[in-house]
Wavefront OBJ file of the C-alpha trace (Angstrom):
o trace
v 0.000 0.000 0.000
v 2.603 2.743 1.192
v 4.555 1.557 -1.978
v 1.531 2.456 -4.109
v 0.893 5.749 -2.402
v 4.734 6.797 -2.997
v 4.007 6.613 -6.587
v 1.059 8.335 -6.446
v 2.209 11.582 -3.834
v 5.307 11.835 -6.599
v 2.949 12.725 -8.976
v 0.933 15.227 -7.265
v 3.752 16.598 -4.840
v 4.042 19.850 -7.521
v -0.085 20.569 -6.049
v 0.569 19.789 -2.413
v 2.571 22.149 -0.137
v 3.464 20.369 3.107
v 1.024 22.931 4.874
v -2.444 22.084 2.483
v -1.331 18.603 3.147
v -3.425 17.442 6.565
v -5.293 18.516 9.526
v -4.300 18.612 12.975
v -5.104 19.364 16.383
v -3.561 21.520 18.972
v -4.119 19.101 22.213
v -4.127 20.050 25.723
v -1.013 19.051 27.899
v -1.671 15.655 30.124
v -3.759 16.603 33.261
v -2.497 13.022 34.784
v 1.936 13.118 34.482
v 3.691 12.380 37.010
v 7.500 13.201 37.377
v 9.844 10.681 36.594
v 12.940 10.745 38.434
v 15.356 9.016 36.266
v 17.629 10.033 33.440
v 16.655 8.046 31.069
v 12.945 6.187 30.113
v 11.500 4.263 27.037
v 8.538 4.359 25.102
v 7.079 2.583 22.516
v 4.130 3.975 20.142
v 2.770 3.106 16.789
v 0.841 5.751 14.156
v 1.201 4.739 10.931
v 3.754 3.955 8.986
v 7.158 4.760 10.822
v 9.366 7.360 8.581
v 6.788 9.887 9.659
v 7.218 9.046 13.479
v 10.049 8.435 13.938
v 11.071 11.690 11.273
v 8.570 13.726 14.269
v 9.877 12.457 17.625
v 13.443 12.421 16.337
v 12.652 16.334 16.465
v 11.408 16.084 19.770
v 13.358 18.266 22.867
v 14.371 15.626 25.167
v 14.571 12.800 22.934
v 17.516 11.263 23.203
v 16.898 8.523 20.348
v 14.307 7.009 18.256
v 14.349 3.662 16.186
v 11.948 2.334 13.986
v 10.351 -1.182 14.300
v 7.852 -4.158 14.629
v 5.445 -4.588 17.718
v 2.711 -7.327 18.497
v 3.981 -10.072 16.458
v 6.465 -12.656 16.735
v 10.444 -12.758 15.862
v 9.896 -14.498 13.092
v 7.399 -12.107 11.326
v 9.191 -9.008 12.338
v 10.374 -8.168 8.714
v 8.810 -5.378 6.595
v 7.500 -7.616 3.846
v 6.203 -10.471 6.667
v 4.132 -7.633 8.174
v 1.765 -6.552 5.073
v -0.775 -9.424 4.530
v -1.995 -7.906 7.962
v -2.507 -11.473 9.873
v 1.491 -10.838 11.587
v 0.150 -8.667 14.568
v 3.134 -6.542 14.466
v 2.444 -2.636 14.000
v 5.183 -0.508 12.703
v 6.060 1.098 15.853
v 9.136 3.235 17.214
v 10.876 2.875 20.184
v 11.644 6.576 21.971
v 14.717 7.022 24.647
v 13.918 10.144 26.598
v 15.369 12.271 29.523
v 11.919 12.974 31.298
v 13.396 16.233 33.028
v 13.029 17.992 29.408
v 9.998 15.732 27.975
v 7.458 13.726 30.095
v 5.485 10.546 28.551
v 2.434 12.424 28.659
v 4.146 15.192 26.481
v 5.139 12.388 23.529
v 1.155 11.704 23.611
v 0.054 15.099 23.059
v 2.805 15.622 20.019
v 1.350 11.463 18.444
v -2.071 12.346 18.322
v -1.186 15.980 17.512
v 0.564 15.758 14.763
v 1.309 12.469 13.908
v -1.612 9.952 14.306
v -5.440 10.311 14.266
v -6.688 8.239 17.175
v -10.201 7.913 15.740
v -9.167 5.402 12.717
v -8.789 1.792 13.225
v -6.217 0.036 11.424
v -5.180 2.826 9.173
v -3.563 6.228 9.256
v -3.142 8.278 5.806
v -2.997 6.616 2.896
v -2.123 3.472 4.025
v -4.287 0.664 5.862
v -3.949 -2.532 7.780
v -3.230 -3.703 11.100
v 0.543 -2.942 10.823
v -0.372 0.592 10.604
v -2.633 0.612 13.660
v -1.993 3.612 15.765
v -1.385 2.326 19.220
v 0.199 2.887 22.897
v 2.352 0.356 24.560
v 2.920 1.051 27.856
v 6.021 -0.499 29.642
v 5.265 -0.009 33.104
v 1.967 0.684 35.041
v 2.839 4.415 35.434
v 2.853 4.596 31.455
v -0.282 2.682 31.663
v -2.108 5.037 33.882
v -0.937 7.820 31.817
v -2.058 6.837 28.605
v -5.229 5.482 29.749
v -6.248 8.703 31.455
v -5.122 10.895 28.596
v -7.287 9.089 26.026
v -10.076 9.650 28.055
v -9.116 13.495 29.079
v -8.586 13.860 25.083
v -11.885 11.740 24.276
v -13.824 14.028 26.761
v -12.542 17.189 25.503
v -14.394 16.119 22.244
v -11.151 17.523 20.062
v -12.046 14.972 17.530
v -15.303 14.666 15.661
v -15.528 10.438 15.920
v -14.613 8.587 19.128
v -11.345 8.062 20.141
v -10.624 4.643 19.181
v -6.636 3.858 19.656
v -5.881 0.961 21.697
v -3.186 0.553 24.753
v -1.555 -2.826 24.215
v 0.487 -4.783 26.433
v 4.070 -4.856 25.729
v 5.036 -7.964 23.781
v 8.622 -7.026 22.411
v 10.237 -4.441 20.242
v 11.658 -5.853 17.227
v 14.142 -3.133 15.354
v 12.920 -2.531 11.940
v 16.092 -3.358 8.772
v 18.400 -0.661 8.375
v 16.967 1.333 5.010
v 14.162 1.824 7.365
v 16.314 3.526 10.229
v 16.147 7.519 9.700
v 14.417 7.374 6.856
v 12.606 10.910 6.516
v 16.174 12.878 7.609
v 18.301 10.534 4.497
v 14.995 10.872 1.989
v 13.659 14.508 2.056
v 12.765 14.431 -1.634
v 10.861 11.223 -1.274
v 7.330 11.770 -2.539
v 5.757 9.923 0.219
v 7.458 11.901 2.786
v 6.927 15.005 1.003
v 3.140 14.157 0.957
v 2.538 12.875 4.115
v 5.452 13.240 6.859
v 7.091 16.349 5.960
v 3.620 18.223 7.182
v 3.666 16.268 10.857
v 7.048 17.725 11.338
v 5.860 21.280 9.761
v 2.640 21.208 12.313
v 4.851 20.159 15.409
v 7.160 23.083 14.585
v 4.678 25.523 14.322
v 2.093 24.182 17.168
v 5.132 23.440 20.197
v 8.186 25.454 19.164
v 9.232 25.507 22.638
v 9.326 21.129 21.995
v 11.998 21.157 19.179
v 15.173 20.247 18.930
v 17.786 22.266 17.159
v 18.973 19.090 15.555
v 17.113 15.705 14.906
v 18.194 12.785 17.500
v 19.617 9.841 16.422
l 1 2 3 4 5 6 7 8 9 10 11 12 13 14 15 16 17 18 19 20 21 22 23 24 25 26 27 28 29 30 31 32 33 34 35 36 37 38 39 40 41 42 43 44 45 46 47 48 49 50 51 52 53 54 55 56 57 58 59 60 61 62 63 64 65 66 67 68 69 70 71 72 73 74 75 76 77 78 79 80 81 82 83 84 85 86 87 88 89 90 91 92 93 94 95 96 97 98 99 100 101 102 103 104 105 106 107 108 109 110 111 112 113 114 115 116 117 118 119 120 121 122 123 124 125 126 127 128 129 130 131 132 133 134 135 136 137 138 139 140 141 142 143 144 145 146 147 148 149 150 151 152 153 154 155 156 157 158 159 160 161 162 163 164 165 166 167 168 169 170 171 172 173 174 175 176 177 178 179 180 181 182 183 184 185 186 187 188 189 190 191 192 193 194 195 196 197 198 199 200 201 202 203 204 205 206 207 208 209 210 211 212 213 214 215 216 217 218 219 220
């Protein structure tokens, strides 16, 4: 699907400015965040295909790394081209190092379903569908847990979106890194037409929504 959509955003890239290209919404902060005393936490979170996230949180303040990757399945499906007749149960996810002194978990929520992922859609973001582009929130300890489950609702009470909020929190399974032409993808292909069409304007949106959020420099 994303291969088919490439094709097609190269040929309409000349009519599509990064900022006609999609919608977003300006999300409160997380009412429920505690502070994390440690130097160093993880998360992992899916929204679509992964250049786009990880291209966003790569830009992220605080963000001390971001990979690209497979979560739900099993090691032996964790391959890109095991993972698109949609029966694998891996979503193309990224796993996020973070100081939380400069950016809390609740923070990386408000930026995915800001500007990256629409939490109304099942199994689908953008142009491309199936289960391996689920947007999703795995949460690797309980604190995690109670913070994603109480932003979803804070967000889905808000009524920010016009449908219900939708986006599951999984359990943790395992992170499975993603093959290396998929590592820092939107950073080494800025040209590509997919990224022109559909990433480029989550990093655009987060730049102009949370300025005080961005890096000077992408993360590894």
């Amino acid at each position: 699907m994303r291969a088919v959509a490439a094709l097609a955003a190269g040929a309409i890239v000349a009519q599509c400015t990064p900022a006609q290209a999609e919608s977003v919404v300006k999300l409160p902060a997380a009412l429920v965040d505690p502070v994390v005393n440690a130097k160093r936490a993880t998360a992992v979170l899916a929204g679509g295909c992964f250049w786009g996230v990880e291209g966003v949180f790569s830009n992220v303040k605080g963000v001390i790394s971001v990979e690209s990757g497979y979560h739900g399945g099993s090691a032996a499906t964790a391959k890109y081209e095991r993972t698109h007749d949609g029966k694998s149960g891996h979503a193309e996810a990224v796993r996020i190092v973070y100081d939380p002194s400069q950016v809390s978990y609740g923070s990386l929520l408000r930026i995915l379903f800001s500007v990256v992922a629409d939490p109304t859609l099942k199994n689908r973001q953008g142009p491309d569908s199936g289960t391996q582009y689920r947007a999703a929130i795995v949460p690797l300890d309980a604190s995690q847990r109670r913070v994603a489950t109480a932003y979803l609702a804070q967000i889905g009470k808000g009524k920010y979106f016009a449908k219900p909020i939708i986006v599951p929190v999984e359990a943790y399974k395992r992170f499975y890194p993603a093959e290396a032409n998929h590592q820092d993808f939107m950073r080494r292909n800025p040209t590509n037409g997919y990224i022109l069409r559909w990433d480029a304007p989550k990093l655009a949106a987060l730049k102009r929504l949370y300025p005080d959020m961005v890096r000077a420099k992408p993360a590894p």
